[in-house]
mmCIF file of the N, C-alpha and C atoms, coordinates in Angstrom:
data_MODEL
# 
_entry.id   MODEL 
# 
loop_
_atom_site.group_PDB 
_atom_site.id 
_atom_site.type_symbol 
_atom_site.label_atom_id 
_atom_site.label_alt_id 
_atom_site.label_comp_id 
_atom_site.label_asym_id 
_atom_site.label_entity_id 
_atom_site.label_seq_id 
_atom_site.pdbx_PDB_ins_code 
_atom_site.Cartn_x 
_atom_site.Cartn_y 
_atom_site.Cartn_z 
_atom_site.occupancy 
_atom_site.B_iso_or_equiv 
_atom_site.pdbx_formal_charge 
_atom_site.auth_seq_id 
_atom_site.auth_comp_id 
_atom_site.auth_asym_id 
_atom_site.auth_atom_id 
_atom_site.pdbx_PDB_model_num 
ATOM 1   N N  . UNK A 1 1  ? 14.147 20.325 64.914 1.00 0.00 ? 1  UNK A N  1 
ATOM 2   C CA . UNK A 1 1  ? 14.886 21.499 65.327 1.00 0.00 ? 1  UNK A CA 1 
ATOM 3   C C  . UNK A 1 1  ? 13.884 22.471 65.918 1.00 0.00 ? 1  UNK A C  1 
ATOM 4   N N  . UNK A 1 2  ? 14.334 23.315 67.131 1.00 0.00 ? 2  UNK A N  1 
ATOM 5   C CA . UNK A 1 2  ? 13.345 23.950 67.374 1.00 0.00 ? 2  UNK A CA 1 
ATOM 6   C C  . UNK A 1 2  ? 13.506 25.530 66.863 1.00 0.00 ? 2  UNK A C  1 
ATOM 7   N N  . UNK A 1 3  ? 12.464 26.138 66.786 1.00 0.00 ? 3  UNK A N  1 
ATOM 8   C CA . UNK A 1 3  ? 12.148 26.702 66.799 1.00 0.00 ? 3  UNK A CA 1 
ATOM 9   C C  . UNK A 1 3  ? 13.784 28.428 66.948 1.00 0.00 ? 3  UNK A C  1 
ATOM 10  N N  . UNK A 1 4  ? 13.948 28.048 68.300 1.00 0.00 ? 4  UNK A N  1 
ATOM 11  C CA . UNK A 1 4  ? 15.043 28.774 68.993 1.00 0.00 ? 4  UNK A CA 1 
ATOM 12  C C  . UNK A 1 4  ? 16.359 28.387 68.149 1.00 0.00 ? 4  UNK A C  1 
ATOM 13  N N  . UNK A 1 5  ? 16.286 26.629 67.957 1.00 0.00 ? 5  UNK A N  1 
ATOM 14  C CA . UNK A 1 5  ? 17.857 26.224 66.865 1.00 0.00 ? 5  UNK A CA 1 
ATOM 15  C C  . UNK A 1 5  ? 17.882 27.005 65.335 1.00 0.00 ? 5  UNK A C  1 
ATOM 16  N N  . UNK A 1 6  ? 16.832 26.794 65.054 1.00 0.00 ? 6  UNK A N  1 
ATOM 17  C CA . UNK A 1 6  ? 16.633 27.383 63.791 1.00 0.00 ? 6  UNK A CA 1 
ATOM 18  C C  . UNK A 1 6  ? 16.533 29.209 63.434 1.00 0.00 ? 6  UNK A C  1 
ATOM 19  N N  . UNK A 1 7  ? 16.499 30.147 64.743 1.00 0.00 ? 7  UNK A N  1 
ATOM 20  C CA . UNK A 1 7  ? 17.099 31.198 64.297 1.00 0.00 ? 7  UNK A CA 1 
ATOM 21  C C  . UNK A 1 7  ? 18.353 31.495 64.942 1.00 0.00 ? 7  UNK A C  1 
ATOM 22  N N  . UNK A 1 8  ? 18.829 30.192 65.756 1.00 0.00 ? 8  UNK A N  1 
ATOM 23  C CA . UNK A 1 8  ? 20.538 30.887 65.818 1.00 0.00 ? 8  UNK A CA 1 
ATOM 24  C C  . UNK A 1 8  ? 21.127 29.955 64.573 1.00 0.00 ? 8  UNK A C  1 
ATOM 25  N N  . UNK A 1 9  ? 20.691 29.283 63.833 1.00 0.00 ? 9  UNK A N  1 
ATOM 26  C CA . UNK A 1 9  ? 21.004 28.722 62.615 1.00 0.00 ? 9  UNK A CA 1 
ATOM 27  C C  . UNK A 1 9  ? 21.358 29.786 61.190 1.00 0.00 ? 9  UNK A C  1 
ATOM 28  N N  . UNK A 1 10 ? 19.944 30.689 60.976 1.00 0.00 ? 10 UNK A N  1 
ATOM 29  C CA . UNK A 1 10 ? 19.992 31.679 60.554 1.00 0.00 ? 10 UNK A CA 1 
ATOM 30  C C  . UNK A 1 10 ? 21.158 32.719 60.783 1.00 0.00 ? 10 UNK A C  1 
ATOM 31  N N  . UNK A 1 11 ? 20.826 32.819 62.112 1.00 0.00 ? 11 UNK A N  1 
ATOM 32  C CA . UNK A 1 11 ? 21.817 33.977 62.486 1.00 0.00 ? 11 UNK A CA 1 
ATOM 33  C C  . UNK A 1 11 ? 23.420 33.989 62.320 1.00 0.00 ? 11 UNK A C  1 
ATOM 34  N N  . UNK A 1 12 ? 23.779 32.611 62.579 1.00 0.00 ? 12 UNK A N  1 
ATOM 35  C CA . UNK A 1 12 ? 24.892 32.031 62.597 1.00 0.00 ? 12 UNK A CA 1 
ATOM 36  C C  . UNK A 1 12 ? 25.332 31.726 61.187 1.00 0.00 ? 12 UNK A C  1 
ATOM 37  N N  . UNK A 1 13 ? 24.802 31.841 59.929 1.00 0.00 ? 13 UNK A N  1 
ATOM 38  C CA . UNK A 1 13 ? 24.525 31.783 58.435 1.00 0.00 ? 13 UNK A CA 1 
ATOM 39  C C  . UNK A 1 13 ? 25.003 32.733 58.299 1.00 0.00 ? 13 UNK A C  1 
ATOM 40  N N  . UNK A 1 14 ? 23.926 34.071 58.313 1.00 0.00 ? 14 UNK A N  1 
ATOM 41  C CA . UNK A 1 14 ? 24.109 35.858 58.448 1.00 0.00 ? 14 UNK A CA 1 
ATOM 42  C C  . UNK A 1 14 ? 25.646 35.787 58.808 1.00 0.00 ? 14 UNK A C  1 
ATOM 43  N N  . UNK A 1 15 ? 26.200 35.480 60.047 1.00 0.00 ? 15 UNK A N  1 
ATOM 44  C CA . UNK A 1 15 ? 27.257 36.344 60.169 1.00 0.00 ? 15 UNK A CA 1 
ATOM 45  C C  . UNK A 1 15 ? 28.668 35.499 60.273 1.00 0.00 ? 15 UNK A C  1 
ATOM 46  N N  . UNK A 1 16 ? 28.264 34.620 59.529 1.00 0.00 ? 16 UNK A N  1 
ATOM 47  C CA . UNK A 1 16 ? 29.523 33.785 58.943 1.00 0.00 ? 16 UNK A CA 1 
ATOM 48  C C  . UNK A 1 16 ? 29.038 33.379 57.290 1.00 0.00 ? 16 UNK A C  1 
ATOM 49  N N  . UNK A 1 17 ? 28.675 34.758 56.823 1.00 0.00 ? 17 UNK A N  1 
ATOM 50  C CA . UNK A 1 17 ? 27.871 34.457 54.967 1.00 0.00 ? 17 UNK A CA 1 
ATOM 51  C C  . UNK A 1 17 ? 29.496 34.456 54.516 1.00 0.00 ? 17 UNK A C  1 
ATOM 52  N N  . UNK A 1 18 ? 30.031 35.150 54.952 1.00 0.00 ? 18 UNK A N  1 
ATOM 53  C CA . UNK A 1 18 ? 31.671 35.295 53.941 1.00 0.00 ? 18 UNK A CA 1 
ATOM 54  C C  . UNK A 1 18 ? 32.198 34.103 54.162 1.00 0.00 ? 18 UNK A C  1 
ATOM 55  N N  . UNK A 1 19 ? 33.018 33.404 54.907 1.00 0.00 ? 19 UNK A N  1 
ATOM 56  C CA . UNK A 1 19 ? 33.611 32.562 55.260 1.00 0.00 ? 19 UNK A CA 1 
ATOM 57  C C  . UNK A 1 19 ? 32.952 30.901 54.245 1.00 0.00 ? 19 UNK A C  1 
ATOM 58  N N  . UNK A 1 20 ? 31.751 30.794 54.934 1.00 0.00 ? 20 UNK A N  1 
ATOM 59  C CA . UNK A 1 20 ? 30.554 29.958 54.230 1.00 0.00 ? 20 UNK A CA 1 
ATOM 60  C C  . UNK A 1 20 ? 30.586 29.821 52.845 1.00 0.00 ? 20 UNK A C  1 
ATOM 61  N N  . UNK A 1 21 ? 30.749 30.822 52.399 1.00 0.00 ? 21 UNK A N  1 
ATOM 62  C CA . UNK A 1 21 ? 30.741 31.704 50.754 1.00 0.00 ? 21 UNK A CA 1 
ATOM 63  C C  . UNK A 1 21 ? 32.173 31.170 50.346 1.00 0.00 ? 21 UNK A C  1 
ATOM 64  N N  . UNK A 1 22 ? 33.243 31.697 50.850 1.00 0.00 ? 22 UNK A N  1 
ATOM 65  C CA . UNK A 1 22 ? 34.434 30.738 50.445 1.00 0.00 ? 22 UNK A CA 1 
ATOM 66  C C  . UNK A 1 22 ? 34.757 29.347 50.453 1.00 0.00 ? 22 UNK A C  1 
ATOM 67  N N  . UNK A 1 23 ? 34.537 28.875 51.347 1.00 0.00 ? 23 UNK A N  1 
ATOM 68  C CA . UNK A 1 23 ? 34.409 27.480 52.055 1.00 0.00 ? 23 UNK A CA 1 
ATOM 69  C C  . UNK A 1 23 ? 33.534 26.935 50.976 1.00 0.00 ? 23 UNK A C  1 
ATOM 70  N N  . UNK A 1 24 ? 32.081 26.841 50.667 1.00 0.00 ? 24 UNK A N  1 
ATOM 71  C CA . UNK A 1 24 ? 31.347 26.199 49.859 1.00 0.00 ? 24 UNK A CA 1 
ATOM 72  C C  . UNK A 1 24 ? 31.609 26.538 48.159 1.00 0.00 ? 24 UNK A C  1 
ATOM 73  N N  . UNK A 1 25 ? 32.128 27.909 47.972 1.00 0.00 ? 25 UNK A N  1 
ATOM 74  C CA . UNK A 1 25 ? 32.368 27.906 46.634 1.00 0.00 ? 25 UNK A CA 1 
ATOM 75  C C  . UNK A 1 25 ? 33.490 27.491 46.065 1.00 0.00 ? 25 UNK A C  1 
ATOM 76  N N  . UNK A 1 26 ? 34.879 27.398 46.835 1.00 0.00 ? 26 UNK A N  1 
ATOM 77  C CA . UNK A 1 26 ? 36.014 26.607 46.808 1.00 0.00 ? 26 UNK A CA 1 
ATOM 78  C C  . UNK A 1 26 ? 35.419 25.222 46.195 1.00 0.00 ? 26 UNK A C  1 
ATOM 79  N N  . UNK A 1 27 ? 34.235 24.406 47.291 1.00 0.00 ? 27 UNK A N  1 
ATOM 80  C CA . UNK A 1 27 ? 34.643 22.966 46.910 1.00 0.00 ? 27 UNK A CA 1 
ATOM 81  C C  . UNK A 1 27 ? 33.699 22.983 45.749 1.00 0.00 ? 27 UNK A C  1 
ATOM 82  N N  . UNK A 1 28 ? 32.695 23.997 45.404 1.00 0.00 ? 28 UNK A N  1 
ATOM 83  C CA . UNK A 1 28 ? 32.049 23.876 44.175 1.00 0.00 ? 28 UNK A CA 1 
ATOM 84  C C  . UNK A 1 28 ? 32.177 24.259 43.064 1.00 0.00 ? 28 UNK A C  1 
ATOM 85  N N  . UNK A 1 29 ? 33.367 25.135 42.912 1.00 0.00 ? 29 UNK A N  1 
ATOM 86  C CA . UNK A 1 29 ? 34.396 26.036 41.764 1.00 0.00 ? 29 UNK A CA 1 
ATOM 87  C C  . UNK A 1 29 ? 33.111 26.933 41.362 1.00 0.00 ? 29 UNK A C  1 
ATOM 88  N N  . UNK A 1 30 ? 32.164 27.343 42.024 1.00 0.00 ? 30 UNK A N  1 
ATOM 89  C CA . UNK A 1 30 ? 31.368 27.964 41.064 1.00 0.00 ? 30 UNK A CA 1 
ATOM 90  C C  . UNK A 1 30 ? 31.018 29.017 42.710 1.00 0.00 ? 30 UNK A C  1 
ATOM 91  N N  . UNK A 1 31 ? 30.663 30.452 42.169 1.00 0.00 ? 31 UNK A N  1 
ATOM 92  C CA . UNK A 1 31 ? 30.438 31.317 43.784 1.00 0.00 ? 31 UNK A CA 1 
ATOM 93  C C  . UNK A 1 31 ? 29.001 31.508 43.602 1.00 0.00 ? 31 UNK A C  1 
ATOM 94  N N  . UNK A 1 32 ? 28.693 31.304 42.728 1.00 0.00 ? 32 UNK A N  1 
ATOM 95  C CA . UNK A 1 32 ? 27.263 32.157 42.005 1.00 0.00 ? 32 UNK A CA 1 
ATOM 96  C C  . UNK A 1 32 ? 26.227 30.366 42.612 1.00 0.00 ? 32 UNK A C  1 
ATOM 97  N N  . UNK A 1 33 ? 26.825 29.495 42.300 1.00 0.00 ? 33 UNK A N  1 
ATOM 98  C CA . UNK A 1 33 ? 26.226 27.937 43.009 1.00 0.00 ? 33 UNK A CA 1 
ATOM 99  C C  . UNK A 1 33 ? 26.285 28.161 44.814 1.00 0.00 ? 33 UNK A C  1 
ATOM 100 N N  . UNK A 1 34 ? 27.523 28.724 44.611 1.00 0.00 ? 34 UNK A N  1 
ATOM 101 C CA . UNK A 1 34 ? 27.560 28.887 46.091 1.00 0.00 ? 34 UNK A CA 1 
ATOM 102 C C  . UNK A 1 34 ? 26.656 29.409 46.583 1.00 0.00 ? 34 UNK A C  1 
ATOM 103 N N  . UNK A 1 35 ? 26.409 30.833 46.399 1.00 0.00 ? 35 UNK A N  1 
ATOM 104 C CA . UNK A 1 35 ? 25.538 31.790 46.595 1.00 0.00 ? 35 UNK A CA 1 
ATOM 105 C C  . UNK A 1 35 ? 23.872 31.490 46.508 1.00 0.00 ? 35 UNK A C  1 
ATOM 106 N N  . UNK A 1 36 ? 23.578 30.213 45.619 1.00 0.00 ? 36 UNK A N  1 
ATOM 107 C CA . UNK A 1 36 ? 22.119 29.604 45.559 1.00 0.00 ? 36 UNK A CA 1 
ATOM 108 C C  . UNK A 1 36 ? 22.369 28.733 46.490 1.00 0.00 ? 36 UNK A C  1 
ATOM 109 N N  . UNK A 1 37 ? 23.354 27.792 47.437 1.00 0.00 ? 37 UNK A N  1 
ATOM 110 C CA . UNK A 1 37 ? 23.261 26.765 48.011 1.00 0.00 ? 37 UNK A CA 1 
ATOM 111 C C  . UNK A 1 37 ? 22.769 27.328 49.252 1.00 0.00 ? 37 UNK A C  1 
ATOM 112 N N  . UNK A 1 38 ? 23.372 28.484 49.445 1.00 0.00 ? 38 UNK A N  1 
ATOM 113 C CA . UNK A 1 38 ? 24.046 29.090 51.172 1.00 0.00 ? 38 UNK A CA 1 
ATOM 114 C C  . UNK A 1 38 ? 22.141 30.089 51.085 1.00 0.00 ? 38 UNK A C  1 
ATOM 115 N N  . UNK A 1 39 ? 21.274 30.214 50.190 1.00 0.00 ? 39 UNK A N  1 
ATOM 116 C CA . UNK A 1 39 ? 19.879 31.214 50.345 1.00 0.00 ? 39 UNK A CA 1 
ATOM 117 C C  . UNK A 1 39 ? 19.403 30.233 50.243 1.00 0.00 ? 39 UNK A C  1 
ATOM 118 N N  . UNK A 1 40 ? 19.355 28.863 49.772 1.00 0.00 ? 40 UNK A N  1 
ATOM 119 C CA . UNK A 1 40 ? 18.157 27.896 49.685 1.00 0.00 ? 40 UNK A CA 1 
ATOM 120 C C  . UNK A 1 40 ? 18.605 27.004 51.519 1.00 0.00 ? 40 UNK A C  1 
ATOM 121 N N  . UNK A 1 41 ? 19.848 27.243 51.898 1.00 0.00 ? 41 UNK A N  1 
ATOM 122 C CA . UNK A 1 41 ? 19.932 26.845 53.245 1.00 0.00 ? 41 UNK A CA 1 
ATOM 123 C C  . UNK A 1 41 ? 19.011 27.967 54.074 1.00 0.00 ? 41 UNK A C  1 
ATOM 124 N N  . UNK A 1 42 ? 19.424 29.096 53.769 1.00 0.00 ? 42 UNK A N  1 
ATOM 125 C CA . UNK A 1 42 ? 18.911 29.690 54.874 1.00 0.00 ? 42 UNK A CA 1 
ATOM 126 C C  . UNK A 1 42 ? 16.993 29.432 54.665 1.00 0.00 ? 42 UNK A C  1 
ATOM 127 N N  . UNK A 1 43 ? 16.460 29.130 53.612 1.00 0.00 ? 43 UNK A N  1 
ATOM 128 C CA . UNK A 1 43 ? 15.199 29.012 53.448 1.00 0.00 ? 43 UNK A CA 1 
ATOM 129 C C  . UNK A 1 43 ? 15.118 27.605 53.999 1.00 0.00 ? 43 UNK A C  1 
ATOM 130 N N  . UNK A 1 44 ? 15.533 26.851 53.907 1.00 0.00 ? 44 UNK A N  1 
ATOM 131 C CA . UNK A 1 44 ? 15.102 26.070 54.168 1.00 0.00 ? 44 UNK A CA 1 
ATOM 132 C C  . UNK A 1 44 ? 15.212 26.158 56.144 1.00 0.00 ? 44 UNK A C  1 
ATOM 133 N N  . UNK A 1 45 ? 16.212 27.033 56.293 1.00 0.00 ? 45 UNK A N  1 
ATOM 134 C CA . UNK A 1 45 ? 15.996 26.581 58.235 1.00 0.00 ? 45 UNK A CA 1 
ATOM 135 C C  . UNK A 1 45 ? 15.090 27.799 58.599 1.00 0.00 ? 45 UNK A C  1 
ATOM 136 N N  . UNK A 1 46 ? 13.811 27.826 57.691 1.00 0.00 ? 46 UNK A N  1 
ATOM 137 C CA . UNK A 1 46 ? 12.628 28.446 57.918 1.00 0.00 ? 46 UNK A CA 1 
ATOM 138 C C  . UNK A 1 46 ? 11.306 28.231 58.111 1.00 0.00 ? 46 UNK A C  1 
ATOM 139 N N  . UNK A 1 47 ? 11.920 26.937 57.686 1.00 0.00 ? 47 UNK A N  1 
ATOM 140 C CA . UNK A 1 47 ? 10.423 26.331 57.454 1.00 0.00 ? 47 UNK A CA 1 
ATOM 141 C C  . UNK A 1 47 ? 10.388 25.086 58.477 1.00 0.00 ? 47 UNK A C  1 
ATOM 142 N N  . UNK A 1 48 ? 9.695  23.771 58.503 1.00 0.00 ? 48 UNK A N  1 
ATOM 143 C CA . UNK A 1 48 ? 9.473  22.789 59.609 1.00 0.00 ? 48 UNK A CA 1 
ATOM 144 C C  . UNK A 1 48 ? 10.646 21.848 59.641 1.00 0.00 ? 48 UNK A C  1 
ATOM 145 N N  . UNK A 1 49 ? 11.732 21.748 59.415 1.00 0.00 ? 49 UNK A N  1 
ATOM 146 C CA . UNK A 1 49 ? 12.691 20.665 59.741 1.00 0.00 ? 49 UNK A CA 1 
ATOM 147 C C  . UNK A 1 49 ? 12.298 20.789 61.274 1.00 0.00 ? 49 UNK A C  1 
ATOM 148 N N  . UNK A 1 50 ? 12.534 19.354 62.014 1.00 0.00 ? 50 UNK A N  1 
ATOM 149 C CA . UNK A 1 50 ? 12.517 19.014 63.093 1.00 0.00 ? 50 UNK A CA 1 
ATOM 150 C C  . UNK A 1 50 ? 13.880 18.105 63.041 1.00 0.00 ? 50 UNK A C  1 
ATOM 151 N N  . UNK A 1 51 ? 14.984 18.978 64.103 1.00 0.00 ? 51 UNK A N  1 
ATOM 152 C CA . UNK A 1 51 ? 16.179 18.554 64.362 1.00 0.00 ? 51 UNK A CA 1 
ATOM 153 C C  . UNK A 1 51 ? 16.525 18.485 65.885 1.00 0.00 ? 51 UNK A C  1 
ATOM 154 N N  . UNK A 1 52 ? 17.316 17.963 66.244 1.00 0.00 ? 52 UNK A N  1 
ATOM 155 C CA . UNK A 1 52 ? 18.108 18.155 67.251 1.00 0.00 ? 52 UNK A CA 1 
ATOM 156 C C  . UNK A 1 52 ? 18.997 19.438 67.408 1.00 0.00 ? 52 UNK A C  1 
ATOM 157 N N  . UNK A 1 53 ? 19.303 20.142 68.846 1.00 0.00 ? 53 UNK A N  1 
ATOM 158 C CA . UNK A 1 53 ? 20.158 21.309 68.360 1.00 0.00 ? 53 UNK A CA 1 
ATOM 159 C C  . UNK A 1 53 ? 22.135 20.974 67.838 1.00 0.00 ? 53 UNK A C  1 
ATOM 160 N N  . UNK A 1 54 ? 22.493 21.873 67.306 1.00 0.00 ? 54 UNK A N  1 
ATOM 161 C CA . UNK A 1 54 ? 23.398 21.312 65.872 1.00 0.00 ? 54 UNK A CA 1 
ATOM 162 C C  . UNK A 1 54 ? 24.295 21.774 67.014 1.00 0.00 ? 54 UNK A C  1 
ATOM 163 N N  . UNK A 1 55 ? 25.312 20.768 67.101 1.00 0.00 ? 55 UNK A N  1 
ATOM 164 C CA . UNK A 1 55 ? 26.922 21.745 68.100 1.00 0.00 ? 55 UNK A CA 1 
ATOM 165 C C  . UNK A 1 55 ? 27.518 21.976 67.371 1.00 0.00 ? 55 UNK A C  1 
ATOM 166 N N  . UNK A 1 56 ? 27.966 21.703 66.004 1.00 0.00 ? 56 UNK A N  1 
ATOM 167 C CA . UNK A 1 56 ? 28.930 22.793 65.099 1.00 0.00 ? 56 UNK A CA 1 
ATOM 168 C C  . UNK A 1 56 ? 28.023 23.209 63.962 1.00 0.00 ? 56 UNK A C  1 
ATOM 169 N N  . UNK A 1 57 ? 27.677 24.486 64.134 1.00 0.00 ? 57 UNK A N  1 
ATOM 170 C CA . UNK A 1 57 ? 26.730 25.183 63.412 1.00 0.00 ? 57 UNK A CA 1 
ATOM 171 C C  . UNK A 1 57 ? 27.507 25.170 62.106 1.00 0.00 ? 57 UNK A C  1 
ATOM 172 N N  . UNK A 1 58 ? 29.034 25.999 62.283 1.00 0.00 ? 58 UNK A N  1 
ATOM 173 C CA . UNK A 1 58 ? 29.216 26.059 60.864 1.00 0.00 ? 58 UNK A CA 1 
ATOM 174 C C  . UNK A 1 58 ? 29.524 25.009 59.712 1.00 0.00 ? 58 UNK A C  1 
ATOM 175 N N  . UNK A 1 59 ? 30.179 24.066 60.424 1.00 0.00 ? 59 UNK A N  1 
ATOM 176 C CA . UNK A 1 59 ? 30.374 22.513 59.613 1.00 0.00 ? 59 UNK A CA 1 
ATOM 177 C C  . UNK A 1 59 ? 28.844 22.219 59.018 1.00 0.00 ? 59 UNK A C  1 
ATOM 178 N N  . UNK A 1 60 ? 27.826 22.018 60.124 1.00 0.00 ? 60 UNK A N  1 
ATOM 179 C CA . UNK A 1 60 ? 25.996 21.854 59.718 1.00 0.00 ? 60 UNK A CA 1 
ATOM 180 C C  . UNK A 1 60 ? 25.778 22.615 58.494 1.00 0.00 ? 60 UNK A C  1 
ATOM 181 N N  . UNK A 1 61 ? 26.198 24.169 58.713 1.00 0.00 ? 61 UNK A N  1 
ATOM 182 C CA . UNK A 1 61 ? 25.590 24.540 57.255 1.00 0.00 ? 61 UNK A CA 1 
ATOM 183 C C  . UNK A 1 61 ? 26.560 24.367 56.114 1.00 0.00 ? 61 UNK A C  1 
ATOM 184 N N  . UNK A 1 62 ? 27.956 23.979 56.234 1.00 0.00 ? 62 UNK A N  1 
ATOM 185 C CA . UNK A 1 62 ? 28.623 23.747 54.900 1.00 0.00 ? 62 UNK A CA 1 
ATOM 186 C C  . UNK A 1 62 ? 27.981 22.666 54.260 1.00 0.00 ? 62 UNK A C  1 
ATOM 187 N N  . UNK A 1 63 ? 27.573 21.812 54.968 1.00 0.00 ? 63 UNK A N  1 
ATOM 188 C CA . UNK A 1 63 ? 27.264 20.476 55.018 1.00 0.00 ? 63 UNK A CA 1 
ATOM 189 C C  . UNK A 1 63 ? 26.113 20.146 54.153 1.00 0.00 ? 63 UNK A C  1 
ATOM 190 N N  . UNK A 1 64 ? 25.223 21.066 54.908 1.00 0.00 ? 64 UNK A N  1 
ATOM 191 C CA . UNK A 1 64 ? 23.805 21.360 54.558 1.00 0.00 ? 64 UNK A CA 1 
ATOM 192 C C  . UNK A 1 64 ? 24.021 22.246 52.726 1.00 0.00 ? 64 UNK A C  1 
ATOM 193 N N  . UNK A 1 65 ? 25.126 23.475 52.672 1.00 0.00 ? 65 UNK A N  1 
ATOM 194 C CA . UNK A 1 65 ? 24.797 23.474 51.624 1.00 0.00 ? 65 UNK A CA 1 
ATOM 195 C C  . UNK A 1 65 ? 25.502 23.055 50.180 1.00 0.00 ? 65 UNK A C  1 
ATOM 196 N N  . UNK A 1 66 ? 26.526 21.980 50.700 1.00 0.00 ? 66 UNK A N  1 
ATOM 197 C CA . UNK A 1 66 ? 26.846 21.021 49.940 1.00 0.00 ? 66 UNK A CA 1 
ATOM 198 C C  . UNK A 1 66 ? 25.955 20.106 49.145 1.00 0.00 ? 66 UNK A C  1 
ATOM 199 N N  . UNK A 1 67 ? 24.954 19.617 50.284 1.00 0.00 ? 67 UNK A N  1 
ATOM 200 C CA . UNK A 1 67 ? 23.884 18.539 50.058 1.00 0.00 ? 67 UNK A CA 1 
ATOM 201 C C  . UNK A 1 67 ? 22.897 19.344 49.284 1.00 0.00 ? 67 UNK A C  1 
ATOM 202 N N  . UNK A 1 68 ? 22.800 20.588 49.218 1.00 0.00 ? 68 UNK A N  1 
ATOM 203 C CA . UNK A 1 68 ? 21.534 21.267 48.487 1.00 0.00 ? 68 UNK A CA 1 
ATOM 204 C C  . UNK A 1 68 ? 22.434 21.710 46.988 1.00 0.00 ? 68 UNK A C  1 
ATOM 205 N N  . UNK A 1 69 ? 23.232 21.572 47.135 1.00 0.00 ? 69 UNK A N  1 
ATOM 206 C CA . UNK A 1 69 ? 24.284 21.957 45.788 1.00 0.00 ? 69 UNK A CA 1 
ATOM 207 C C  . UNK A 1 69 ? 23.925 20.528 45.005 1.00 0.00 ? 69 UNK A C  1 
ATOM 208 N N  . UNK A 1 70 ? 24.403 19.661 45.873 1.00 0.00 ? 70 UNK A N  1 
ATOM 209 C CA . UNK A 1 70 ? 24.294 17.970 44.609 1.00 0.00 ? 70 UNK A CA 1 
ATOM 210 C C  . UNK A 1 70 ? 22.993 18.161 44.527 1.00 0.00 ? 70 UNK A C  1 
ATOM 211 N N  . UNK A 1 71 ? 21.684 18.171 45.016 1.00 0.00 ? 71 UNK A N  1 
ATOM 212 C CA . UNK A 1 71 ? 20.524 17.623 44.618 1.00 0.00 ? 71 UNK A CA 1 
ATOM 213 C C  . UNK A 1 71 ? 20.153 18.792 43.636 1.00 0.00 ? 71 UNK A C  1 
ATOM 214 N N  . UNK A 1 72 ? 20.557 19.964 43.744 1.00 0.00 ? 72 UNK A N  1 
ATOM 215 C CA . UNK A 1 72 ? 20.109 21.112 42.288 1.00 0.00 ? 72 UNK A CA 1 
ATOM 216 C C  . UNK A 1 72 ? 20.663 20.499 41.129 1.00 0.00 ? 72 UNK A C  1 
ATOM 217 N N  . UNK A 1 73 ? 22.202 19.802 41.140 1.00 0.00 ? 73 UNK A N  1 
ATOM 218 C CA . UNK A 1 73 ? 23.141 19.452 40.527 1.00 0.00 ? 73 UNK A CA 1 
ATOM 219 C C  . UNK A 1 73 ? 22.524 17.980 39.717 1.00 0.00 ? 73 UNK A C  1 
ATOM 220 N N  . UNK A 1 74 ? 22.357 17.738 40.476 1.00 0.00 ? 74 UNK A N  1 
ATOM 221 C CA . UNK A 1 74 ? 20.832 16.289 40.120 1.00 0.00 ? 74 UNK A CA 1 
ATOM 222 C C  . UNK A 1 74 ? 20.195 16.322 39.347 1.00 0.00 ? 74 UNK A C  1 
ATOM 223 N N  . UNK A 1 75 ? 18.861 16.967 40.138 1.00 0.00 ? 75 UNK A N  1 
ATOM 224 C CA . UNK A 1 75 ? 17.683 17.978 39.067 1.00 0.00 ? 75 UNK A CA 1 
ATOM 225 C C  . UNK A 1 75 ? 18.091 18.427 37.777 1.00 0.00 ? 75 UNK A C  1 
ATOM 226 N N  . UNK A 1 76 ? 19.289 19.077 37.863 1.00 0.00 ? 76 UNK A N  1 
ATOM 227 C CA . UNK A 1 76 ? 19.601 19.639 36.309 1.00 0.00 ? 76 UNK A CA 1 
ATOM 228 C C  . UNK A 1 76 ? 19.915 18.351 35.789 1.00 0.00 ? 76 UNK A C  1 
ATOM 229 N N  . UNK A 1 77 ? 20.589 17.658 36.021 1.00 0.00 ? 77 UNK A N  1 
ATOM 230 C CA . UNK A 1 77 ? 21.120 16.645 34.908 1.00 0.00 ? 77 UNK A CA 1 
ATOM 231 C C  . UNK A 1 77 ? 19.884 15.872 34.485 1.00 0.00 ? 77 UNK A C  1 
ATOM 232 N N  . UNK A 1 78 ? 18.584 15.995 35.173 1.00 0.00 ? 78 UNK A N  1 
ATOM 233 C CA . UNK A 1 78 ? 17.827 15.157 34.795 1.00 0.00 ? 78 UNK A CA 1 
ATOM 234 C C  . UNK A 1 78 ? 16.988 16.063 33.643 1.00 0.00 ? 78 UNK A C  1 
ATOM 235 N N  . UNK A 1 79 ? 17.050 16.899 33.581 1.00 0.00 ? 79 UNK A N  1 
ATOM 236 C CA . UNK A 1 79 ? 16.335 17.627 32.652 1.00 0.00 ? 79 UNK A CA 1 
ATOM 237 C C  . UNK A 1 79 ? 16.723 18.034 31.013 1.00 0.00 ? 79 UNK A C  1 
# 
């Protein structure tokens, strides 16, 4: 991802946080999970992922913080 994808990624996070926030905490019954999935997304499209640019941004980050929801969800069970 370049550089340029990754702060309209951000940006596009920022100003769809509400929507995102419903959408991901709906399928996770929890808002407060939500709320760690949707800040460890935005950290993470900060740092070096190398992607292609995303054509549906907002599906990408539900997506994205679905997938960061199971692997926290993981981690805990292993502990």
């Amino acid at each position: 991802m370049t550089d340029s994808s990754q702060t309209r990624l951000r940006g596009h996070l920022v100003a769809h946080y509400d929507t995102l926030l419903s959408r991901v905490s709906a399928r996770l019954g929890s808002r407060e999970r939500a709320r760690d999935a949707l800040q460890d997304a935005f950290v993470k499209l900060s740092g070096d992922a190398v992607l292609e640019d995303v054509r549906h941004p907002t599906t990408y980050l539900f997506r994205m913080a679905l997938n960061i929801a199971a692997n926290a969800r993981r981690k805990d069970s292993r502990l």
